[in-house]
N, C-alpha and C positions, 0 to 999 in steps of 0.2 A: 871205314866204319863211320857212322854218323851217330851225333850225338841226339837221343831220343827225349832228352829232358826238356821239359814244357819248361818255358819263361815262367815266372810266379807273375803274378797280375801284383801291379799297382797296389792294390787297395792292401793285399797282405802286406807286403814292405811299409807302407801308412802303420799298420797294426802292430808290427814290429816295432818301428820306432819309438808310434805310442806308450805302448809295454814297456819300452827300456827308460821311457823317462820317470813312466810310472813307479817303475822298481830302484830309480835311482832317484826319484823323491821321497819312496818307502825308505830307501839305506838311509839317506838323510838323516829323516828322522829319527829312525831307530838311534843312528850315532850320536843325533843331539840327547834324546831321552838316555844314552850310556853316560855321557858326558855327565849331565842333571845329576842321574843316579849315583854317579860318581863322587862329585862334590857334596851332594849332600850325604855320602855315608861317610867322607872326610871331615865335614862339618860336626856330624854327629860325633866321631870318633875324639875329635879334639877337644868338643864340649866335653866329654867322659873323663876324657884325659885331665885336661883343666877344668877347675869347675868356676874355677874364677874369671876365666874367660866370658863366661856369661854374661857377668855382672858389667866387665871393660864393654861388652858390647851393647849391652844397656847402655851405659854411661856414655857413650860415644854417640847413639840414637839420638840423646836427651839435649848433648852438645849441640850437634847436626840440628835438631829442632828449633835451637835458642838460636843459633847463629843463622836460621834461616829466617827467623821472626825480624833479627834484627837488622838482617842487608835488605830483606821484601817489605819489611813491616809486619804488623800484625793483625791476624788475618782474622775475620770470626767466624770465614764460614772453611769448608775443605777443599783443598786444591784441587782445582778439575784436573782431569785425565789428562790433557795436554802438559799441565804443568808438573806433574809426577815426574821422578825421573825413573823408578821401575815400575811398570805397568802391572808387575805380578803381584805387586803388594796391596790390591784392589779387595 
């Protein structure tokens, strides 16, 4: 008995793998955006929980700011994008 099944052509196997990187750059990101989603319903949850938290993360912002003024100096315009260290906070 002989096997009647056509080879698939080139071009579909190309398509295939395409599709699998595709879908595995979709999981990606889905699992970074779980990740995000994550921490920040933790974030929220502990702000709720303490409300004094708030304020130590104020305060600790305000800190950060002084002690960057005074190892860079003092600056009078805003740090460019290169020198930010979270880009998110744009």
């Amino acid at each position: 008995m002989t096997d009647s099944s056509p080879e698939r052509p080139q071009a579909d196997q190309d398509d295939v793998l395409e599709l699998n990187k595709d879908l595995e750059k979709m999981t990606e990101c889905a699992e970074n955006m779980s990740v995000q989603l994550t921490w920040m319903a933790y974030d929220l949850v502990a702000l709720r929980t303490s409300p004094e938290l708030g304020a130590l993360l104020q305060g600790l912002e305000e800190a950060y700011h002084r002690c960057r003024a005074a190892v860079c100096g003092a600056r009078s315009r805003e740090p460019d994008l290169e020198d930010r260290d979270d880009p998110s906070q744009i």
